[in-house]
C-alpha positions in Angstrom: -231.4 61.2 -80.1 -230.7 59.9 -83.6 -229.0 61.7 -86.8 -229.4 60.4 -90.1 -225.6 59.0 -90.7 -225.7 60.2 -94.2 -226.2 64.1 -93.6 -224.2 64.3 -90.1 -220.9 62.3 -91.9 -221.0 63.6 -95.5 -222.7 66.9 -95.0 -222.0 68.3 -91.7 -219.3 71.0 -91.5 -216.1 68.8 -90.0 -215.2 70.9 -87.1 -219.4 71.0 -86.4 -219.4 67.2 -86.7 -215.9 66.5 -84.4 -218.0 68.6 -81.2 -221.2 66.1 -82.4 -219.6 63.0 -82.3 -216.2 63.7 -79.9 -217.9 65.8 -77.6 -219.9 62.8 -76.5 -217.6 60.6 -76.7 -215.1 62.2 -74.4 -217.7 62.3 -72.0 -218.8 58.9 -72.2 -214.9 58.1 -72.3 -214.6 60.6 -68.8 -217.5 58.8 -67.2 -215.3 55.8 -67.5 -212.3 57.2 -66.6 -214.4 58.4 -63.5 -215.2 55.3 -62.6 -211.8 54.1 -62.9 -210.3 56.5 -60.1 -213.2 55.7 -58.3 -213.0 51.7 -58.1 -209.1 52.8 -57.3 -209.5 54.4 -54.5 -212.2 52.2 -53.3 -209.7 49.6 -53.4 -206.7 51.4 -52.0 -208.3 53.4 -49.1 -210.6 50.3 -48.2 -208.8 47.2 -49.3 -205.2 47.8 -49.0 -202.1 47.6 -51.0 -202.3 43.9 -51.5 -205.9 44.1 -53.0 -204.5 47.0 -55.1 -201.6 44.5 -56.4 -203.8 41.9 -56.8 -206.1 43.4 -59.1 -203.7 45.1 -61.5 -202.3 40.9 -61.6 -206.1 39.7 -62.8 -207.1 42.8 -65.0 -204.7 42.0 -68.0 -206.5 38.5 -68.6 -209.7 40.5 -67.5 -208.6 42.9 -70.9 -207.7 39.9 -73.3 -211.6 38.8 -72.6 -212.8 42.1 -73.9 -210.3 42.8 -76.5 -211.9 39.7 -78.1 -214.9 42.0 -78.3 -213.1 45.0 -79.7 -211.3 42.7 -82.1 -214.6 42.1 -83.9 -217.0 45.2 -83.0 -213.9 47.4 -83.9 -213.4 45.1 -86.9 -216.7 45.0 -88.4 -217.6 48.8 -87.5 -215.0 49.6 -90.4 -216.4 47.5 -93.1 -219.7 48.6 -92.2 -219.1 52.0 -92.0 -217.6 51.9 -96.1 -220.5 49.9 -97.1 -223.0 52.6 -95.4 -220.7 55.1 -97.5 -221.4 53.1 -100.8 -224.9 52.6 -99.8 -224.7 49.1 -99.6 -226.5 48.4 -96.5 -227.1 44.6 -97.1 -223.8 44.1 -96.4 -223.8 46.6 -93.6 -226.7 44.9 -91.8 -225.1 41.2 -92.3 -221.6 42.1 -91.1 -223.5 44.0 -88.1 -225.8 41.1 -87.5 -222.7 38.3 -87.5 -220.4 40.1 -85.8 -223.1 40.0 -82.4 -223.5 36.7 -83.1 -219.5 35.9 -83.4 -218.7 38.5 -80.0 -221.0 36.2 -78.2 -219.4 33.1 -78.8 -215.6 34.3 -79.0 -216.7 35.5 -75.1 -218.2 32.4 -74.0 -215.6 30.3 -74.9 -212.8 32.9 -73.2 -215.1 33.1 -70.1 -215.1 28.9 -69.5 -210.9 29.4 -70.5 -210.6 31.9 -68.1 -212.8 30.7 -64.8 -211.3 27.0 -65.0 -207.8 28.2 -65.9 -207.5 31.0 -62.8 -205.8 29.9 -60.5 -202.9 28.6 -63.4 -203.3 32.1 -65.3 -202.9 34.1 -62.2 -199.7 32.3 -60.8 -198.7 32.8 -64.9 -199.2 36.6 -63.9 -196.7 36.6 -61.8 -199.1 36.5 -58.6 -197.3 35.0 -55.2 -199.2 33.1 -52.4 -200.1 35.8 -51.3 -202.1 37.2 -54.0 -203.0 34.0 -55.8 -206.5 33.9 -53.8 -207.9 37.2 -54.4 -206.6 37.5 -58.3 -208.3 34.1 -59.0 -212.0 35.4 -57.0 -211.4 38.5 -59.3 -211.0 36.5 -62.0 -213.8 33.9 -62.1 -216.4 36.6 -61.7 -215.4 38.6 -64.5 -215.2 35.5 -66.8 -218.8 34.4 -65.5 -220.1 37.5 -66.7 -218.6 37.9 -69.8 -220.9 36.7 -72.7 -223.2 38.8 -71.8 -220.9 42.0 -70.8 -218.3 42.1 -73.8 -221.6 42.7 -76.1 -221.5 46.2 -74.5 -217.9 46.9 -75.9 -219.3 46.2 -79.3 -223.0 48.3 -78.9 -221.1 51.4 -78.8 -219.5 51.1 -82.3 -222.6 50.2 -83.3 -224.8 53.0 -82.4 -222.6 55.7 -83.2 -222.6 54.7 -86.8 -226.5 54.3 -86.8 -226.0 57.9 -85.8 -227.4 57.6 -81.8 -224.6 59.4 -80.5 -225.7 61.1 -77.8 -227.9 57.9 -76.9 -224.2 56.0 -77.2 -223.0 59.0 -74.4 -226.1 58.2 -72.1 -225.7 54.5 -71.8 -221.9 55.2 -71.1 -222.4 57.3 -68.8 -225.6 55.5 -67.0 -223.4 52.2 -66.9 -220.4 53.9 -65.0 -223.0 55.7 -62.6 -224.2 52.4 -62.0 -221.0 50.9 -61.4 -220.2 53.4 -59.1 -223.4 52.4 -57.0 -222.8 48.9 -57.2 -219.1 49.4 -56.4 -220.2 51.2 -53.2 -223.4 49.1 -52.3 -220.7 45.8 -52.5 -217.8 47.2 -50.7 -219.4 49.5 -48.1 -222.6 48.1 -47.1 -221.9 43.9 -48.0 -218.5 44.2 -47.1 -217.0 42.4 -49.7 -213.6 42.5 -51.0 -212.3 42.5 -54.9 -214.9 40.2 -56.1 -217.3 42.9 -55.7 -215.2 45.2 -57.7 -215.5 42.7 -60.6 -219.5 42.2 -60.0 -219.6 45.8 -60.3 -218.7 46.3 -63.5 -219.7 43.1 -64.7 -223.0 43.3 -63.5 -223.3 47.2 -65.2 -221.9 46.2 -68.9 -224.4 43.3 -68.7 -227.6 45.6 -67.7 -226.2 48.3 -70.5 -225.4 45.7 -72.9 -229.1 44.9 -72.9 -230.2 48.7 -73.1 -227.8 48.8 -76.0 -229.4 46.3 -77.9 -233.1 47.8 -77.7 -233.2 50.5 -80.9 -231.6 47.2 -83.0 -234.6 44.9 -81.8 -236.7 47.2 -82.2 -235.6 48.3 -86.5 -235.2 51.9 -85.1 -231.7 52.0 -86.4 -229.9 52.4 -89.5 -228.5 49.0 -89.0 -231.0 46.3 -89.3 -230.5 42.4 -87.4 -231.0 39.9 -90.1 -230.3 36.1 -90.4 -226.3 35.9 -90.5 -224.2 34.5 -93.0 -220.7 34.5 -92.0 -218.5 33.8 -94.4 -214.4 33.0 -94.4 -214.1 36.5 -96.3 -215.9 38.4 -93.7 -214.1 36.7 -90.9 -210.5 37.9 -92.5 -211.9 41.0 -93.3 -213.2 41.4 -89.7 -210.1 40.2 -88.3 -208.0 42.1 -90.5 -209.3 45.7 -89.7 -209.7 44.9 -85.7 -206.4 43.9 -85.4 -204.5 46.8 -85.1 -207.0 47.6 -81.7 -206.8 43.6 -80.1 -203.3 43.5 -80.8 -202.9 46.5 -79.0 -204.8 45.0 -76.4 -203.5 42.0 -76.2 -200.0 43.1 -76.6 -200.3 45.5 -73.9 -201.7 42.7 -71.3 -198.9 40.9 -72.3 -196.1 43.7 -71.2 -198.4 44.3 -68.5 -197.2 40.5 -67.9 -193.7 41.4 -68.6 -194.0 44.5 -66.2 -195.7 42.9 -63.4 -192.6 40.1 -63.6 -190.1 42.6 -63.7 -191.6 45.0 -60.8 -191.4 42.0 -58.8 -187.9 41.3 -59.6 -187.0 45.0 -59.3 -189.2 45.8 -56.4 -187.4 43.4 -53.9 -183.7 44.2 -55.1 -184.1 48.4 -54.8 -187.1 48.2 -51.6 -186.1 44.9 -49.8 -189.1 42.3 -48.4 -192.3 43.2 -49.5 -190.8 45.6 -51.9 -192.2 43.7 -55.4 -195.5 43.9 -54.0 -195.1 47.9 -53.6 -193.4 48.0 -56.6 -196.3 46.8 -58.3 -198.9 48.7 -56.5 -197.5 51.7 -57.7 -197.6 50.8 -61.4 -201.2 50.3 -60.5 -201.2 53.4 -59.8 -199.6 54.8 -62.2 -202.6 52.8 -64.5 -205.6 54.5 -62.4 -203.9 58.1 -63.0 -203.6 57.0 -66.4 -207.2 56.9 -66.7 -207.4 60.7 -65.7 -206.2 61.2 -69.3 -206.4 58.6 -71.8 -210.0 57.4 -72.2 -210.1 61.7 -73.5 -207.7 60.8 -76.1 -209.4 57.5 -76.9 -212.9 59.0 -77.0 -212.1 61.3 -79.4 -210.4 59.0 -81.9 -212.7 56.7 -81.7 -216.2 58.5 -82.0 -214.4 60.4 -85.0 -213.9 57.1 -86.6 -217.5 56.2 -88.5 -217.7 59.0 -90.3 -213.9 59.0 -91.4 -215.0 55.2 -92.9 -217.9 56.6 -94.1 -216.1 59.6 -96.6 -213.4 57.3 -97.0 -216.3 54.4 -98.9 -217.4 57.7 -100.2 -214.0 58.4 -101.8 -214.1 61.9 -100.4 -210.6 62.6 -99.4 -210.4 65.8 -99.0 -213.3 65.1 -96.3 -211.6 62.5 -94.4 -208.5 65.0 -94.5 -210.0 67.9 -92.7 -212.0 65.5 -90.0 -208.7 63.7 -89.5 -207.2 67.4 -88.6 -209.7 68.2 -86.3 -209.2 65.1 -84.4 -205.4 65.4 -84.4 -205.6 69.1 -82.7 -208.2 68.0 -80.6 -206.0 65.2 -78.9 -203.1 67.1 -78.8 -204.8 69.8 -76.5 -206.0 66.9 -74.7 -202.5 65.8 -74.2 -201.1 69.1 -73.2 -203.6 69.2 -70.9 -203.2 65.9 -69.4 -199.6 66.2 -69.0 -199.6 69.3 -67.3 -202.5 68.0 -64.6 -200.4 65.1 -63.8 -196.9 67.1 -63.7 -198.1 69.4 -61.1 -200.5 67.3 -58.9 -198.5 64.2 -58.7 -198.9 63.8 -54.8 -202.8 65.3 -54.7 -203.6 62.2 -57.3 -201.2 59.3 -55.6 -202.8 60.1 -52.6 -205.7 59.4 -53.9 -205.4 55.9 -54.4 -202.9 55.5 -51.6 -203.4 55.3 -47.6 -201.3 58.2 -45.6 -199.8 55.1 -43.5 -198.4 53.9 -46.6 -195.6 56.8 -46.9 -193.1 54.8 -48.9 -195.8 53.6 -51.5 -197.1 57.4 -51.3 -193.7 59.3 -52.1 -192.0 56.1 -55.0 -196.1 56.8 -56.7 -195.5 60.5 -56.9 -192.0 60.2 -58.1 -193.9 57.9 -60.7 -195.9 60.1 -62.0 -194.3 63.1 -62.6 -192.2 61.3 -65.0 -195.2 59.2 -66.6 -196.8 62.6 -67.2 -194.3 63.2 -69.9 -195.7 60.3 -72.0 -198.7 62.5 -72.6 -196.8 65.2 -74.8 -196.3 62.4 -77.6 -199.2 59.7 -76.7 -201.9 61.6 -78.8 -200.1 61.2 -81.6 -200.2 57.4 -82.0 -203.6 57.4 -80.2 -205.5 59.3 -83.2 -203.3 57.9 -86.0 -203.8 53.9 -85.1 -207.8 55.0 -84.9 -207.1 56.6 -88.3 -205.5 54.3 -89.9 -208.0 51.6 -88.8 -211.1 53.8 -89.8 -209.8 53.9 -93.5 -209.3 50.0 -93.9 -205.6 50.3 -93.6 -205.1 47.8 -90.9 -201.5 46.7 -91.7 -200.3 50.2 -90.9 -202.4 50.7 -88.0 -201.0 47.7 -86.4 -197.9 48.6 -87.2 -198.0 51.4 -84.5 -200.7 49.4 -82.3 -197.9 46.5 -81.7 -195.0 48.8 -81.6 -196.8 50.8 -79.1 -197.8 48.0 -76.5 -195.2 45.7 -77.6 -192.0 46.4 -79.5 -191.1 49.8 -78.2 -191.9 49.0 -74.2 -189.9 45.4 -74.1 -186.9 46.8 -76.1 -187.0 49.6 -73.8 -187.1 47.4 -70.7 -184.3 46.0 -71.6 -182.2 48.8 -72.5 -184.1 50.8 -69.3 -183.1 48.2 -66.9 -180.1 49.6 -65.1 -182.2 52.5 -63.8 -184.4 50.5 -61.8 -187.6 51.6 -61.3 -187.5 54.5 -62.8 -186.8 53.0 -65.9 -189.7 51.7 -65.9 -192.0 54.6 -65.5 -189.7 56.2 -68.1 -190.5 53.0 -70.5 -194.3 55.1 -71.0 -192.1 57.9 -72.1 -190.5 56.3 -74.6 -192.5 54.2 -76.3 -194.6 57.2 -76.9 -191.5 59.1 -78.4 -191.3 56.1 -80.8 -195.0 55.6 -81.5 -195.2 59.3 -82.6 -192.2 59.1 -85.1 -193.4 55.6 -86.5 -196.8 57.7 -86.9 -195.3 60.9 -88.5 -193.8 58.4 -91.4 -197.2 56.6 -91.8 -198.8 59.9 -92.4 -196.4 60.4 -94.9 -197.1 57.8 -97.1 -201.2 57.9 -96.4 -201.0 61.2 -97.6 -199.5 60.6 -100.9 -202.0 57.4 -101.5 -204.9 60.0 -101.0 -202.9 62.9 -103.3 -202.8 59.6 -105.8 -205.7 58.2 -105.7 -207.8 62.3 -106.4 -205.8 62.5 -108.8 -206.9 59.4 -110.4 -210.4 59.8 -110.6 -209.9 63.1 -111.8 -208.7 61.1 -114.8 
């Protein structure tokens, strides 16, 4: 199951190594994308429209917890991956061994924030009476489990660069299949409501997290666990490369914030009583169909990552050029694809997450997503350069597009979007894609003459 890092990233043929490393990972990202739709229409066949609302209210604070977990894994998988490229695997192994150590506590001190704090965060959400109870039950189980289950997040970075991709794809895959179970075993048989949503995939990360850990404890991988010394330079350095993906993160639970406030607001003027509440369920929608396409772009920008640190510590530039290109063409067939399966099966995939009863939920979700869909012509674009950008330790320019992506560009856009109504908002994804690819375009610009430079230097 294991590749030596050093021949598969600096010798491997670069369109050989993007179906090595991508392959798996869009499968691994599909399984989760699987599981997604699944818990969706678990939830909106079984549970309702309220349940659906409910949860997208709890899952952005749900998504701060783990982007904690990004923020660091992401963060030290660059650092590590350059030092592997040098050959410097001290370092390596004590930014690999402190970063578990730092994920660990980051979590546990979000979980106790986030299980005393629900009921306050959830109302912060913009969750009514109505809602408040079953956001908060969704909420407190997630943060219970957390510790343990944002560990999982990390793993992933980790064995891909000790070169256990396909082991990386089987744990992926074997936690959403057993989230799947779980989900079913909880909802159909126990007859529980959200919270066993939550246990679900709390439960699965925790189990995987554990599996994950196994070829580390064992000194099987690359990357060795050894007493940590974390230092106020790793921390920066940490924090300064997985910032571009927990800002993202956090950015984008905080327009989800701004969204869910503004559905609500929008929802009752345009549908009448109940009409936020729909309003918001269909942006839920819109976030499960969503998952249909993105984790495909994600998995390929982010398995391709590792070995574009690794050239790049290597100096090779003319390496990390052609493995970038295979990654760019790669997501933008994903993103033709995507937008043409959500363009012309709108109703088959609202319907999915949507009861027949519910007609007026059913027809404003397909109206939703046929112009959503559009988003995915442009949403590679900003999707492989941010993982780019991060792989090669230029954090300041990746976050440039992650924060104009899930911040900047959708808020300015609500704004100037607002006189449509609703279907400004489901334009907003539109939009802030057509942005995010131009602010990327310019970016690539500039990278390109720093690498032109810098060959040109050593030459000298």
């Amino acid at each position: 199951m294991k590749m030596k890092p050093e021949e598969m990233y600096a010798k491997m043929s670069p369109w050989r190594l993007f179906f090595v490393v991508a392959m798996p990972g869009m499968i691994s990202m599909f399984a989760m994308s699987v599981y997604s739709i699944i818990e969706g229409i678990f939830i909106g066949q079984t549970l309702g429209e309220g349940a659906f609302a409910a949860v997208n209210i709890a899952m952005p604070l749900v998504m701060i917890n783990f982007s904690l977990a990004d923020l660091i894994g992401v963060g030290a998988s660059t650092p590590i991956s350059i030092a592997l490229g040098r050959g410097d695997h001290k370092t390596a192994n004590n930014i690999f061994s402190s970063s578990v150590v730092m994920i660990f506590l980051a979590a546990v001190l979000m979980g106790s924030i986030m299980f005393f704090a629900a009921e306050p965060l959830s109302r912060m959400m913009g969750a009514d009476d109505v809602l408040l109870d079953t956001s908060v039950r969704y909420l407190r189980t997630a943060a219970a489990l957390g510790p343990l289950a944002t560990i999982f997040f990390a793993m992933d970075n980790y064995l891909r660069i000790s070169g256990f991709v396909k082991t990386s794809m089987i744990i992926n895959v074997a936690s959403n299949l057993l989230t799947i179970g779980l989900l079913a075993f909880f909802l159909l048989v126990c007859g529980m409501d959200v919270v066993g949503s939550s246990l679900a995939a709390s439960l699965s990360m925790c189990v995987c997290a554990i599996v994950a850990l196994v070829p580390f404890v064992m000194k099987k991988a690359i990357l060795k666990f050894t007493r940590p010394h974390i230092t106020l330079s790793m921390i920066k350095q940490i924090g300064a490369c997985g910032s571009p993906v927990f800002l993202n993160n956090v950015s984008g639970r905080i327009t989800s914030i701004l969204m869910n406030i503004s559905l609500m607001t929008l929802g009752a003027l345009t549908l009448g009583d109940g009409g936020g509440q729909t309003a918001v369920a269909v942006y839920a929608v819109l976030m499960y169909a969503s998952d249909l396409c993105w984790p495909l772009l994600y998995g390929i920008a982010d398995s391709i990552a590792p070995s574009l640190g690794y050239n790049w510590g290597a100096r090779n530039y003319g390496r990390v050029k052609s493995i970038a290109r295979c990654a760019y063409i790669g997501t933008a067939i994903v993103g033709l694809v995507s937008m043409s399966v959500l363009f012309f099966f709108p109703d088959v995939i609202a319907s999915w997450f949507v009861r027949a009863e519910d007609v007026k939920l059913l027809e404003i979700a397909t109206g939703a997503i046929r112009i959503f869909c559009f988003a995915y012509l442009f949403r590679w674009i900003g999707v492989t350069t941010q993982s780019y950008l991060t792989a090669i330790g230029k954090p300041a320019k990746a976050t440039l597009v992650s924060v104009g992506t899930a911040f900047v560009f959708p808020v300015v856009l609500l704004g100037a979007l607002w006189h449509f109504g609703l279907d400004g908002i489901w334009f907003n994804f539109v939009g802030v894609n057509i942005f995010a690819a131009a602010l990327s375009a310019a970016l690539l610009v500039f990278l390109s003459r720093e690498m032109r430079k810098n060959s040109y230097t050593e030459k000298i």
